[in-house]
C-alpha positions in Angstrom: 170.2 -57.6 75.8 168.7 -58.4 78.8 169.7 -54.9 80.4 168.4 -53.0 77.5 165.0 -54.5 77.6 164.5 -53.7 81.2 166.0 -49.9 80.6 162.7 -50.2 77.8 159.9 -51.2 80.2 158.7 -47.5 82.2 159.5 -47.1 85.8 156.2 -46.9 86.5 152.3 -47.7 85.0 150.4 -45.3 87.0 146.7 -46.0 86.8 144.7 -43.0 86.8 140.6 -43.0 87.2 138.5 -40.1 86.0 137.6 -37.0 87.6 134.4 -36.1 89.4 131.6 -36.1 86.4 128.4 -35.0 86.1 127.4 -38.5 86.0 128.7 -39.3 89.7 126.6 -36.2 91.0 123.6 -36.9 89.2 122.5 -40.4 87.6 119.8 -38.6 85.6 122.1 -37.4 83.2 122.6 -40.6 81.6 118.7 -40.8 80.6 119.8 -38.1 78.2 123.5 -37.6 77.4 125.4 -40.5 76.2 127.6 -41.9 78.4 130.7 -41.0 76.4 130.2 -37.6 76.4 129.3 -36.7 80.2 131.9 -33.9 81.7 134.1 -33.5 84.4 132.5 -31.0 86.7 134.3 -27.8 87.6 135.4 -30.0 91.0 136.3 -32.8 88.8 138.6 -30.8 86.5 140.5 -29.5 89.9 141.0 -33.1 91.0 142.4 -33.7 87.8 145.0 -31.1 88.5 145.7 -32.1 91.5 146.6 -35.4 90.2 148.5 -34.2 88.3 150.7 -32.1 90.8 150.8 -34.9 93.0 151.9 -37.6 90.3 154.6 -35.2 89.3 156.1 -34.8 92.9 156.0 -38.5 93.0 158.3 -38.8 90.4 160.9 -36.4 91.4 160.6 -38.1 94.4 163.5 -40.5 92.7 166.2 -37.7 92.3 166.5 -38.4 88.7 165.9 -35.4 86.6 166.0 -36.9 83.3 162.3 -38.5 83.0 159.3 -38.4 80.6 155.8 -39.6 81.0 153.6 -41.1 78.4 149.4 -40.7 78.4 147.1 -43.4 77.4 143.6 -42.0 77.5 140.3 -43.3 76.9 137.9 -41.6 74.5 135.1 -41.1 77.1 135.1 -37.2 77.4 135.5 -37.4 81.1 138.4 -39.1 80.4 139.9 -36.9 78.2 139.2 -33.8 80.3 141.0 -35.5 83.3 143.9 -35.6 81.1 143.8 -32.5 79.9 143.9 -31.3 84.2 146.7 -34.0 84.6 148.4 -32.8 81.7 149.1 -29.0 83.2 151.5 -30.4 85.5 153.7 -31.5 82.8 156.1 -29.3 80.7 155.8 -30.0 76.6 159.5 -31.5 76.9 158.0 -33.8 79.7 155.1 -35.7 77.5 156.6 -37.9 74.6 153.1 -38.6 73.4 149.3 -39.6 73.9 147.5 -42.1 72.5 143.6 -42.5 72.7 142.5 -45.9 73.3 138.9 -47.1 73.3 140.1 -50.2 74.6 140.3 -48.7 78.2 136.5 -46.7 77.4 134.1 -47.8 80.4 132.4 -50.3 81.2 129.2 -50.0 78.3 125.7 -50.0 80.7 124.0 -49.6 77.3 122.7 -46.7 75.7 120.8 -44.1 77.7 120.0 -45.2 81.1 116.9 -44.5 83.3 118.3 -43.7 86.5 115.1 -46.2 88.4 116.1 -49.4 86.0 119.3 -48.7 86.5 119.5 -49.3 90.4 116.9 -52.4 89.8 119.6 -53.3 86.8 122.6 -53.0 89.4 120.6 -54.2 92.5 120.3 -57.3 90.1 124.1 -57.5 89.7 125.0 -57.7 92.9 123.0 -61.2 93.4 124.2 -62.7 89.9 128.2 -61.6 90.4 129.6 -57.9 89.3 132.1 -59.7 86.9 130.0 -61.9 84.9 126.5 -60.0 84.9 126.2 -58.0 81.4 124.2 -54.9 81.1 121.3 -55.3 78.4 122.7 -53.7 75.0 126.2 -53.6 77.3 128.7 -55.4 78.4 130.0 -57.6 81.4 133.1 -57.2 83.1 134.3 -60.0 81.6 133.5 -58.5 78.1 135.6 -55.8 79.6 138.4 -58.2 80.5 138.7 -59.2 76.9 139.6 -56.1 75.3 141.8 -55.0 78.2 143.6 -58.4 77.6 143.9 -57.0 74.1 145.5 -53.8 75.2 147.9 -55.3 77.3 148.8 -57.5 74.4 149.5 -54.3 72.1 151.1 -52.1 75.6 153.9 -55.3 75.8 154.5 -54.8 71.9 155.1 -51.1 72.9 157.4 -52.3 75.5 159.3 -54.5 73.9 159.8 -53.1 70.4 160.6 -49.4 72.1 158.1 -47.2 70.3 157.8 -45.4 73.6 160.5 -44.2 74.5 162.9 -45.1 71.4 164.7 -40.7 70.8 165.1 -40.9 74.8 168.4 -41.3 76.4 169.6 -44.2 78.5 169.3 -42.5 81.8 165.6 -41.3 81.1 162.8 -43.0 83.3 159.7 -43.5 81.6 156.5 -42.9 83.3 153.3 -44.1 81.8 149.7 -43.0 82.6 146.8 -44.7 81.9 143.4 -42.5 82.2 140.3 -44.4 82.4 137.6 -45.8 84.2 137.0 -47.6 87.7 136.1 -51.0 86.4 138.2 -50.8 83.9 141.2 -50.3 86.3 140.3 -53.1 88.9 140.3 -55.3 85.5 143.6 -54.3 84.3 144.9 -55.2 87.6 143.5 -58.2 87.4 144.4 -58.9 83.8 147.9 -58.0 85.0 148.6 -60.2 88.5 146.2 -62.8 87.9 143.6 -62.2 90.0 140.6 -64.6 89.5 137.4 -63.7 89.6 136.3 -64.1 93.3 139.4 -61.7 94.0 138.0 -59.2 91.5 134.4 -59.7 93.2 136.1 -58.2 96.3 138.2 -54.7 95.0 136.6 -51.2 95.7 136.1 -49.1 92.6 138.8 -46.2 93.0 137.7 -42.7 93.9 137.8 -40.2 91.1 141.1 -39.7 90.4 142.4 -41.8 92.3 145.8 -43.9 91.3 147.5 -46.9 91.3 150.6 -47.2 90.9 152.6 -50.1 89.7 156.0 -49.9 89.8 159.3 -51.9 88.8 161.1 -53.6 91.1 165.0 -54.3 91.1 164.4 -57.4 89.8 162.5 -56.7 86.9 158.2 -57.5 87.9 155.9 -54.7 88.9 154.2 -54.5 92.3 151.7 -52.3 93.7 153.3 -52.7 97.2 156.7 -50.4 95.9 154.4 -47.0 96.2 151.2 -48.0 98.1 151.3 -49.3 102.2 149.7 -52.6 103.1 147.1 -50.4 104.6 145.7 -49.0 101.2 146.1 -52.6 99.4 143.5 -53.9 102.0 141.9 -50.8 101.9 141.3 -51.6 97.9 139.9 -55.4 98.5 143.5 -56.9 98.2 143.6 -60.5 100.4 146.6 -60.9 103.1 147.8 -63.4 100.1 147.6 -60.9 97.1 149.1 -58.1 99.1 152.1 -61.0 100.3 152.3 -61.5 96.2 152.6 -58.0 95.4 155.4 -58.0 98.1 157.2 -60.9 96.4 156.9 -59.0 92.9 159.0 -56.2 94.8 162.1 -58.1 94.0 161.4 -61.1 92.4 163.6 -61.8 89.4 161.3 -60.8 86.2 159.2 -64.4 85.3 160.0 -65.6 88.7 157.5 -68.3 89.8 155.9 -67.5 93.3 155.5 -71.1 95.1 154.0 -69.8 97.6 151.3 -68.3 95.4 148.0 -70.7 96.1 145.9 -69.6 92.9 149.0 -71.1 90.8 147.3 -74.5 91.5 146.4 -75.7 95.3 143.8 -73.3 95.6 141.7 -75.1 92.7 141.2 -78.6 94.4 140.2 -79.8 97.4 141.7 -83.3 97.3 145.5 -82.7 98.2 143.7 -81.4 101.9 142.3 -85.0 102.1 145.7 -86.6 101.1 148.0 -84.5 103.6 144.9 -85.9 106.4 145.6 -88.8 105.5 149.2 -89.3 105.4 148.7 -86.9 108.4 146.8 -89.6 110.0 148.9 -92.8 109.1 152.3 -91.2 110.7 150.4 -90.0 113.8 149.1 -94.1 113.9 152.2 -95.0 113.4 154.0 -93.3 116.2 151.4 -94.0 118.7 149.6 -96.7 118.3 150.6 -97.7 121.7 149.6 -94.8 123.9 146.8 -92.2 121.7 143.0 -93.6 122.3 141.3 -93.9 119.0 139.2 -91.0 120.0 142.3 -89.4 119.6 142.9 -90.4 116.0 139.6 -88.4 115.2 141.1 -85.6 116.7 143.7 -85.2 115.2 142.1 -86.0 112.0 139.6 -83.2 112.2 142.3 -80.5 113.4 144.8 -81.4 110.5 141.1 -80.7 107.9 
């Protein structure tokens, strides 16, 4: 049973952020066009296909020619143009479906935005915290966290109750592709490994269509660190510590606990510092009372803090 619901679970979730829009080249255009109808320009609808090439030589990358890929796509019509440029990489036998989700939609700023309030609006986020500081008549990215939780929640079901890839056969790797937005990407991730928010405070927004790629690892968890070099992971905002976790999740056995994973618990407190000082101190007192000044107790009481 076990076997069969790992064969369920996709080789990879590859997360995929919109083309070039005609947002990103000119802010003005959100004073009058809503946000979920600005375009891909003509140079955003080529990066889309590039994607799209270079996703699909990443896949036969793995030898195995029986695989299928599976679109999630938000409704945001820069969005749904990108997938349209991934999509012509992909044969009609290659896609087992598509599903709009306006789960993954962007981050809401509001409705039309004036592009000077806007940079006073953003200016302001950057002093309050770009997680929990929500747009006027929008959101926060931690609104944005709770309906991507909800996703996830509804992606596992998909997982785990086969809708996705249920007609396939048992050699057939299943690829699923999420198009969406910047922020809402750096939240999946952090939905997904547990990132807090100081961690998320410290990611770079991906570059239009740029990816992410999580993928399984022999034992069962999905890392980052399987496609992407510890040189784009830092490159991104990841910590030496989260790029050493997404190392672990290479090949740690599916629910493994990673002990050496400090936001699991240490992290949080501040007195178990003060208690390894202190026992720290007593054994150092007790094994040389005889020949360590007690300017040397201090010492050694500061270096071990």
């Amino acid at each position: 049973m076990a076997d069969e619901g790992k064969h369920r679970r996709p080789i990879r979730i590859i997360l995929v952020r919109h083309g070039e829009s005609e947002g990103n080249i000119d802010q003005a255009r959100y004073s009058h066009i809503a946000d979920s109808k600005i375009r891909l320009t003509n140079g955003g609808f080529a990066q889309a296909e590039a994607c799209g090439v270079m996703i699909r030589k990443m896949i036969e990358k793995t030898g195995n020619d029986d695989w299928k890929v599976y679109f999630y796509v938000s409704p945001y019509s820069r969005a749904l143009c990108t997938l349209k440029g991934i999509g012509r990489a992909f044969e009609r036998h290659r896609i087992v479906g598509v599903r709009e989700e306006p789960r993954i939609r962007e981050q809401d700023f509001g409705n039309f935005q004036t592009a000077d309030v806007m940079k006073l609006v953003k200016d302001t986020r950057e002093r309050y915290g770009r997680f929990f500081y929500r747009f006027s008549e929008g959101e926060s990215a931690a609104d944005v966290f709770d309906r991507v939780t909800s996703f996830l929640e509804s992606l596992w079901r998909d997982f785990d109750m086969n809708r996705l890839n249920r007609d396939l056969g048992k050699s057939t790797e299943l690829n699923v592709i999420v198009v969406s937005h910047g922020v809402t990407m750096r939240v999946f991730l952090m939905r997904w490994f547990k990132w807090t928010t100081e961690q998320f405070e410290q990611l770079n927004n991906p570059k239009n269509c740029e990816v992410r790629v999580m993928q399984l690892g022999s034992g069962g968890e999905y890392s980052l660190a399987l496609h992407h070099s510890n040189s784009e992971l830092e490159e991104w905002g990841l910590s030496s510590e989260m790029i050493a976790d997404q190392e672990f999740r290479a090949t740690a056995i599916r629910g493994q606990w990673n002990a050496a994973w400090p936001w699991s618990g240490p992290a949080f407190f501040d007195h178990f510092d003060e208690e390894e000082s202190k026992d720290n101190f007593n054994e150092l007192s007790e094994s040389t009372t005889d020949t360590v000044p007690a300017n040397g107790f201090v010492k050694a009481l500061e270096h071990s803090e």
